[in-house]
Kinemage of the C-alpha trace (Angstrom):
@kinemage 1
@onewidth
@group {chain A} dominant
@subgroup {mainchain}
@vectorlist {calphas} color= white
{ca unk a 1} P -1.822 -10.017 18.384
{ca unk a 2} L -1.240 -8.714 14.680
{ca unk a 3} L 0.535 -11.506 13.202
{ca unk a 4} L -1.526 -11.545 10.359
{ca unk a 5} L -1.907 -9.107 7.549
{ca unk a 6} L -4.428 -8.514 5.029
{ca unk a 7} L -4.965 -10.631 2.131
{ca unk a 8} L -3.391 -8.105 -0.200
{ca unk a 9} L -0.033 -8.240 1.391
{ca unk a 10} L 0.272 -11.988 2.895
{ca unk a 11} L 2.260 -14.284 1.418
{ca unk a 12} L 0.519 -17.653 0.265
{ca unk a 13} L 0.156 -20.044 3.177
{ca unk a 14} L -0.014 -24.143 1.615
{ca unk a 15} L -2.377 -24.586 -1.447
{ca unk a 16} L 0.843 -26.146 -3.195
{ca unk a 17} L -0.751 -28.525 -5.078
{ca unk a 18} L -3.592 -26.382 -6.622
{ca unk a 19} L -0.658 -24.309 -7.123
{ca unk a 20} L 1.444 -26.893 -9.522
{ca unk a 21} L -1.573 -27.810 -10.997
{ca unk a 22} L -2.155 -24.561 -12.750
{ca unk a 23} L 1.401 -24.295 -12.888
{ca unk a 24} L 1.354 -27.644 -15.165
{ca unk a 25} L -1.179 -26.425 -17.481
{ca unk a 26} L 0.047 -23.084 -17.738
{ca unk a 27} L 3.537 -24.245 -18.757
{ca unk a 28} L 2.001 -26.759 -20.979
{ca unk a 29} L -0.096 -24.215 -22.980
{ca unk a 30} L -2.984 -25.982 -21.961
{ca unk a 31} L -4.269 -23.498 -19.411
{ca unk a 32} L -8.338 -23.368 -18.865
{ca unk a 33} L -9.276 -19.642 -19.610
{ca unk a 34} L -11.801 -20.051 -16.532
{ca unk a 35} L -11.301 -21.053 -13.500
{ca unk a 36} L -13.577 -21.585 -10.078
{ca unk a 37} L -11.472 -21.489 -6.651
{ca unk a 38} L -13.650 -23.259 -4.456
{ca unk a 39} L -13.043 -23.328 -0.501
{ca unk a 40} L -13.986 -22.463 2.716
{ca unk a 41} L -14.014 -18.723 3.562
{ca unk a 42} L -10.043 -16.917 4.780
{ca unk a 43} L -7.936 -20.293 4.252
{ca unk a 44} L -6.506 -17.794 1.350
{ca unk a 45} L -8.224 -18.425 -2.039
{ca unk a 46} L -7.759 -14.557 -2.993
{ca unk a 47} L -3.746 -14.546 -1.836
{ca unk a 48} L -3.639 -17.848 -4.077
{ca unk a 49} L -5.526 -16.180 -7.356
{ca unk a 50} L -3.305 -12.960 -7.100
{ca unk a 51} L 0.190 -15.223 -6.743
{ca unk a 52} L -1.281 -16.853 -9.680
{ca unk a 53} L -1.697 -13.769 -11.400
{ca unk a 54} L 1.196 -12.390 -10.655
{ca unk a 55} L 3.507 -15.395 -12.021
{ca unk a 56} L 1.831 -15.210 -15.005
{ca unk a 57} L 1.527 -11.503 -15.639
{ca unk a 58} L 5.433 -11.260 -14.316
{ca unk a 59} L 5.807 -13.590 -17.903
{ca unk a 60} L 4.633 -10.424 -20.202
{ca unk a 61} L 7.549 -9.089 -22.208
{ca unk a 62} L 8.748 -5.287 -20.692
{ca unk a 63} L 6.426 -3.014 -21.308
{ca unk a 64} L 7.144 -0.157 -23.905
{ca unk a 65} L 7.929 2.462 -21.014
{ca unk a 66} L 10.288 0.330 -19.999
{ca unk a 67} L 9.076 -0.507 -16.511
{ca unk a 68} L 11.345 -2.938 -14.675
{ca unk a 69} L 10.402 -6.417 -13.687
{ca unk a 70} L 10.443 -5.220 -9.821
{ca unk a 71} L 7.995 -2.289 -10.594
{ca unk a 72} L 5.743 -4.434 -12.507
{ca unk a 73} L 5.342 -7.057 -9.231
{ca unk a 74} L 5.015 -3.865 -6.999
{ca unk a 75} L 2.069 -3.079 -9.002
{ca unk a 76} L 0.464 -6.150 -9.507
{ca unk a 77} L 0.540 -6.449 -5.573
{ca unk a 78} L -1.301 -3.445 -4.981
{ca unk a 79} L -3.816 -4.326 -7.761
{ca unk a 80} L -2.803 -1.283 -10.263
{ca unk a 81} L -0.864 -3.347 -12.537
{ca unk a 82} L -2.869 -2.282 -15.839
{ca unk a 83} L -3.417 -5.965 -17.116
{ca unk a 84} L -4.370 -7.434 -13.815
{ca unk a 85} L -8.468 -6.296 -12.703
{ca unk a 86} L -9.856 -7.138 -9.066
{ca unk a 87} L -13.534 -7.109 -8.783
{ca unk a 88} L -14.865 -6.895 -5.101
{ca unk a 89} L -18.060 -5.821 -3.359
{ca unk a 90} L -17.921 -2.251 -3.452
{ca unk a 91} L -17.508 -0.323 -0.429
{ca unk a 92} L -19.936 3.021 -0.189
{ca unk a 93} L -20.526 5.748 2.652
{ca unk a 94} L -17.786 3.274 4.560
{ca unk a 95} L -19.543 0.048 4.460
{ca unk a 96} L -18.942 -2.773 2.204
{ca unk a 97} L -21.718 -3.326 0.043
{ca unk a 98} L -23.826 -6.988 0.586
{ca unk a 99} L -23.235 -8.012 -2.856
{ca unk a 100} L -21.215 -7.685 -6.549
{ca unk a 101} L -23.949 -5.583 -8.437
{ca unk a 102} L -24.258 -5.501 -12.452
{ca unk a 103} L -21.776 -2.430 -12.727
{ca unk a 104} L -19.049 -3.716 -10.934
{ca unk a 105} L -19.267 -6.423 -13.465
{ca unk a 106} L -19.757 -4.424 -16.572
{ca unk a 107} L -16.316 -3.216 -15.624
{ca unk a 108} L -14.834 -6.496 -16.606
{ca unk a 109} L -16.771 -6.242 -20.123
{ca unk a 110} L -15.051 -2.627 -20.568
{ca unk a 111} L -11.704 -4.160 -19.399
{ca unk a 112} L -11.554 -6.943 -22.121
{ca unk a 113} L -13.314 -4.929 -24.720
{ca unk a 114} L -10.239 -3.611 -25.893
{ca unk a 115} L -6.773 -4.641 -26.488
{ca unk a 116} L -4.058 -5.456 -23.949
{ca unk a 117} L -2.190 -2.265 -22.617
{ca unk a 118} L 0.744 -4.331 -22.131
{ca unk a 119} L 1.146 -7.413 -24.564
{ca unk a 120} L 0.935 -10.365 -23.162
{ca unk a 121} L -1.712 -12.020 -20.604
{ca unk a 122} L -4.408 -10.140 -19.326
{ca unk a 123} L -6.181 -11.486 -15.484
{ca unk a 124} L -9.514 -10.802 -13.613
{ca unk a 125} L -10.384 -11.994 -10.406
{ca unk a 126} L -13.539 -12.215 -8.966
{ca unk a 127} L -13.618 -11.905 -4.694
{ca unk a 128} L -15.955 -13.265 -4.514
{ca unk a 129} L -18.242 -15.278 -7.120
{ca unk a 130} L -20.859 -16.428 -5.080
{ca unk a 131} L -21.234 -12.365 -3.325
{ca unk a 132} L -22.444 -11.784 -7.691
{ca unk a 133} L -26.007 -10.816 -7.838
{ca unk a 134} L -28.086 -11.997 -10.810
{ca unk a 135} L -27.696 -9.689 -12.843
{ca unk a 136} L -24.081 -9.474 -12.490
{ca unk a 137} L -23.884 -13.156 -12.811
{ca unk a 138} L -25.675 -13.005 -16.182
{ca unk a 139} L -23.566 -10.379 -17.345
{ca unk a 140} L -20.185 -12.235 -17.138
{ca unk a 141} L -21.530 -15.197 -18.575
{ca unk a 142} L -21.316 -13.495 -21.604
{ca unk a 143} L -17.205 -13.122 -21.320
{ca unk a 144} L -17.406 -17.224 -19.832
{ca unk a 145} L -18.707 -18.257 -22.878
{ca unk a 146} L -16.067 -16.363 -25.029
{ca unk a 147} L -13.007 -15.216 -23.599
{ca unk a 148} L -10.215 -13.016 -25.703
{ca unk a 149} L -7.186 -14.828 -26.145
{ca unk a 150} L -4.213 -14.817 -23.537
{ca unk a 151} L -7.309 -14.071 -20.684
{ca unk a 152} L -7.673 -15.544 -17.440
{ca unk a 153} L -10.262 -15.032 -15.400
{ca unk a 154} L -10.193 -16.475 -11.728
{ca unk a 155} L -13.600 -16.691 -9.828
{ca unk a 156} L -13.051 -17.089 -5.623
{ca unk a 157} L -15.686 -18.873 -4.112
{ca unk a 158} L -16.714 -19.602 -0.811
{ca unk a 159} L -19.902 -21.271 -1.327
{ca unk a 160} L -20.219 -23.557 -4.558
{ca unk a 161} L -23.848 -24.051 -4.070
{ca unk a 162} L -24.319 -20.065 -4.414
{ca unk a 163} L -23.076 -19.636 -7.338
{ca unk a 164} L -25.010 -19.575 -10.722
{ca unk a 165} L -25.159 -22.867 -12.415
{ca unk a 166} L -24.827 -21.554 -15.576
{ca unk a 167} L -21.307 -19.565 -14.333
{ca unk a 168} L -20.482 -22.732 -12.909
{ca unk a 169} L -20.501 -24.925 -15.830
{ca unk a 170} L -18.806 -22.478 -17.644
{ca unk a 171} L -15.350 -22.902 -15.790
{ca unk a 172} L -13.114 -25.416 -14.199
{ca unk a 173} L -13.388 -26.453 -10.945
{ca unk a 174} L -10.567 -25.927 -8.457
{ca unk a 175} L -11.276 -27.447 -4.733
{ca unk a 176} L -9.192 -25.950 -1.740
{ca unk a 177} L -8.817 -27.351 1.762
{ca unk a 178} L -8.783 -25.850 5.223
{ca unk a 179} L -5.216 -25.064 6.539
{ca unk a 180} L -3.694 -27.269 9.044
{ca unk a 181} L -2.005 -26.813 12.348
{ca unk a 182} L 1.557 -27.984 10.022
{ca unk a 183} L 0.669 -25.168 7.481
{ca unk a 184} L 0.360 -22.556 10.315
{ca unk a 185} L 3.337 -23.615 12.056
{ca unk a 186} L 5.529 -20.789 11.623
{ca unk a 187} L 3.100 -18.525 12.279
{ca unk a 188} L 2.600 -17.402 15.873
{ca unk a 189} L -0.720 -19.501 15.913
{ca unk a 190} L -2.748 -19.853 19.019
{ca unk a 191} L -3.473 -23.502 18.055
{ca unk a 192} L -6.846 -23.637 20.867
{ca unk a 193} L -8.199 -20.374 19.162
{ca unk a 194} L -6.906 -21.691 15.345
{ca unk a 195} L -8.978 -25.164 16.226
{ca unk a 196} L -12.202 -23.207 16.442
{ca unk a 197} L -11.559 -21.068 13.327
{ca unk a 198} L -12.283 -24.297 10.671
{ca unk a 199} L -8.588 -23.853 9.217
{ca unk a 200} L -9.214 -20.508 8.047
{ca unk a 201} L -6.426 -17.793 9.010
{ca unk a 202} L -9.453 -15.411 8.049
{ca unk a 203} L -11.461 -16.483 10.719
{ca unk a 204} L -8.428 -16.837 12.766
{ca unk a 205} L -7.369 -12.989 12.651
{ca unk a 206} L -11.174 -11.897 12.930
{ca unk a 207} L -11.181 -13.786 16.036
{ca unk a 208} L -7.930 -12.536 17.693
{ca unk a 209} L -9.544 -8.896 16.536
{ca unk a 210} L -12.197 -9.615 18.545
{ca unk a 211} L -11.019 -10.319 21.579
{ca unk a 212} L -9.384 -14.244 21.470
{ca unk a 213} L -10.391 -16.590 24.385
{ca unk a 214} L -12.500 -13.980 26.325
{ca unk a 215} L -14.753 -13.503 22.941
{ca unk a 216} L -15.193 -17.027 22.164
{ca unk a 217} L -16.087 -17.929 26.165
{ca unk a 218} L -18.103 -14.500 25.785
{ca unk a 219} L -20.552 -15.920 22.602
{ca unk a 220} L -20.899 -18.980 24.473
{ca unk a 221} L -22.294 -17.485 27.578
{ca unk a 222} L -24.267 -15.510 25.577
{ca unk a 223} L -26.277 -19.178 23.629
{ca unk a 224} L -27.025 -19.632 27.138
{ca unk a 225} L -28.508 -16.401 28.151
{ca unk a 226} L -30.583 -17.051 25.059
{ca unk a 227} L -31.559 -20.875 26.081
{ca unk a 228} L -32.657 -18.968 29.433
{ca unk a 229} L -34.313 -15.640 27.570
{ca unk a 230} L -32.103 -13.391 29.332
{ca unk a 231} L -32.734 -10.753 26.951
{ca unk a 232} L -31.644 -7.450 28.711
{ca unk a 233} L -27.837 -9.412 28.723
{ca unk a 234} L -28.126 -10.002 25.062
{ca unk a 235} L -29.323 -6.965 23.816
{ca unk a 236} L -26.718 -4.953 25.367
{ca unk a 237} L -24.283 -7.599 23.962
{ca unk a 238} L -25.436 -7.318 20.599
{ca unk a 239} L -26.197 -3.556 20.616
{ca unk a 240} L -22.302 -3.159 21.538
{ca unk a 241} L -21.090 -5.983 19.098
{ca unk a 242} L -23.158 -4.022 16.333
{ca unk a 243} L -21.080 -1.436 16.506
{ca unk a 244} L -17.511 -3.491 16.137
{ca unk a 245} L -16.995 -4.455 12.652
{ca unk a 246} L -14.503 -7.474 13.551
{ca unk a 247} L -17.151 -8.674 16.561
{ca unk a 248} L -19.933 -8.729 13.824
{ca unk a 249} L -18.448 -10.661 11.369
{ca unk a 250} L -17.147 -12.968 13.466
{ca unk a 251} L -20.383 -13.902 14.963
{ca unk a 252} L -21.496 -14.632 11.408
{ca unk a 253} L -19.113 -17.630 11.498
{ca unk a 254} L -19.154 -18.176 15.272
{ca unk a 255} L -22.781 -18.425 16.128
{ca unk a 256} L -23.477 -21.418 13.941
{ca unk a 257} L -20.255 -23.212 14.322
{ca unk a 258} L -20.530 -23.625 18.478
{ca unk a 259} L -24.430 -24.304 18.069
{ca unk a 260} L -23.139 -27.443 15.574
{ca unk a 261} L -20.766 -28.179 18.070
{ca unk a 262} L -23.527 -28.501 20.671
{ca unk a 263} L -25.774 -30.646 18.429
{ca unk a 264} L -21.699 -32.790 18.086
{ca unk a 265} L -21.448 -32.675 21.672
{ca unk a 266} L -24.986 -33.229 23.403
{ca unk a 267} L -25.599 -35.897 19.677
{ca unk a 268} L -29.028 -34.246 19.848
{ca unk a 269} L -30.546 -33.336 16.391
{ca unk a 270} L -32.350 -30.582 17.784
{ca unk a 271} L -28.924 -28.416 18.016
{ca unk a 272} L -28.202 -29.763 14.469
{ca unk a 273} L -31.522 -28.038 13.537
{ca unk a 274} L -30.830 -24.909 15.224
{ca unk a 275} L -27.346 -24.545 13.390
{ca unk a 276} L -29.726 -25.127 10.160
{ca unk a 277} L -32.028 -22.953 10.694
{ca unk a 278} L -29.201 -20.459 11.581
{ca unk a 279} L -27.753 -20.932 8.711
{ca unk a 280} L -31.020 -20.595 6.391
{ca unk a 281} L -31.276 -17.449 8.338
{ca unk a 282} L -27.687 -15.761 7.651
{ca unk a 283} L -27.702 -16.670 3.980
{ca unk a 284} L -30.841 -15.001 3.408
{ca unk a 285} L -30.238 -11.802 5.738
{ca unk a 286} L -26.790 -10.884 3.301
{ca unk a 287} L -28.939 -8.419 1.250
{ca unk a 288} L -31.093 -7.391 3.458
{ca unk a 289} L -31.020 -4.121 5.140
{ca unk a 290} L -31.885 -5.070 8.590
{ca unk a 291} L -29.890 -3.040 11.720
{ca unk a 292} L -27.270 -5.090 12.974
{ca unk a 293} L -28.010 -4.979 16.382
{ca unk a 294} L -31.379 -6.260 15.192
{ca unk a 295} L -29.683 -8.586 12.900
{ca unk a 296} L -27.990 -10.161 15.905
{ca unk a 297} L -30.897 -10.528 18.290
{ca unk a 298} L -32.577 -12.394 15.584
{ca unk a 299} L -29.889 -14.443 15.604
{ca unk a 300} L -30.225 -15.536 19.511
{ca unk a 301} L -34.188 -15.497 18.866
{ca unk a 302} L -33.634 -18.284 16.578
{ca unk a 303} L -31.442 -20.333 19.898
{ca unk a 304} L -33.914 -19.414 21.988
{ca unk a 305} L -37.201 -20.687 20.323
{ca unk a 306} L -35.666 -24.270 19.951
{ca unk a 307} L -36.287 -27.144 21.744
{ca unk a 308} L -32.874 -28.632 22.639
């Protein structure tokens, strides 16, 4: 199933209130110049900051080449519209990097350093601000604290808590919720599979990539071959799930939600500190350089060695 698209090309699924809101103030004039977009992981956050974007960029006067108005959107939805700048992990020797480092976000310094190329609004987005390091943190404080007229900058975030406080206090909060079954309707859904993905169409299409139904019973099977340390089954499973990108990162998401499930299901708080500990676990591994296959088997080590 390919119903879904990426991110870049998808249209914006619900969000219509957070929508009007920044609609309101926009119109208004009284538009914050910072924003935090706050919300679990692929309910759409990043399609919601670039439709943003584009409505207000699409509000610049005609550029002095003379570019039409359809051009213009064309570019702002592949992300080369000169006023419009997307930071993102970067991506080297073919694999996404684990974090934003300091020179992705000097780039946003150099991009507001100097006047508009088109008058009007400038944007930058940040996908995502809690994936920042430190360092790169630090450095856009500095445009927080001060930002050039007719600038919006619009940080996604997936985890609120992993963000710097200082960059936090520094813009305006915007909550999102999960998608529901209603605002998935139209879409050719499998509601089972979409009930498991914690509203997020993200999660959803990394899922389907995976393998659906059979992948979901498969991880299952496989907490149970760990309860029962059948390790030659689980390394081959996570040597071959190494190797799939979409099978790795959905067992990021995966793993811990069906072992809270369990500690749900069985009421037993040993689960519940299993899917902690898992948790701990994955949040500290995201910049470290460990082999995935190992990675994964640490994962399952961690199931194993409780006491449910």
């Amino acid at each position: 199933m390919d119903m879904l698209i990426s991110s870049s090309q998808s249209p914006l699924i619900g969000h219509e209130k957070p929508f009007q809101r920044l609609l309101n103030f926009y119109q208004q004039q009284t538009l914050s110049p910072c924003w935090l977009i706050n919300g679990q992981q692929g309910i759409g956050k990043a399609t919601f900051a670039k439709a943003f974007a584009q409505y207000v960029l699409a509000k610049n006067p005609i550029n002095p080449d003379g570019l039409s108005s359809d051009l213009v959107q064309r570019q702002i939805q592949v992300g080369s519209y000169p006023n419009l700048l997307i930071l993102r992990k970067p991506v080297i020797d073919g694999e996404e990097a684990g974090e934003i480092p300091l020179s992705e976000a000097k780039r946003v310094l150099n991009f507001l350093a100097h006047s508009a190329i088109i008058p009007g609004w400038r944007v930058v987005i940040v996908d995502a601000a809690n994936e920042l390091n430190r360092s790169a943190s630090n450095c856009l404080l500095k445009v927080l604290e001060e930002p050039p007229a007719k600038t919006l900058i619009l940080l996604v975030c997936h985890a609120w808590g992993q963000v710097l406080p200082t960059l936090r206090s520094r813009c305006q909060r915007l909550d999102f919720s999960p998608l529901t079954v209603d605002d998935v309707k139209d879409l050719s859904v499998d509601g089972d599979l979409f009930a498991v993905c914690q509203g997020s169409l993200g999660y959803y299409q990394q899922l389907v990539n995976a393998g659906g139904l059979e992948f979901l019973n498969t991880a299952k099977t496989m907490i149970q071959a760990a309860r029962q340390g059948q390790w030659i089954q689980l390394q081959k499973f996570c040597q071959d799930n190494a190797k799939l990108p979409d099978r790795f990162q959905c067992l990021l998401w995966l793993l811990p939600y069906l072992i809270y499930q369990k500690s749900v299901e069985t009421k037993s708080p040993e689960w519940l500190t299993v899917a902690q500990k898992l948790n701990r676990f994955l949040e500290q591994a995201k910049t470290s350089h460990l082999d995935k296959t190992q990675f994964l088997l640490n994962c399952f080590l961690l199931i194993e060695n409780s006491h449910c």
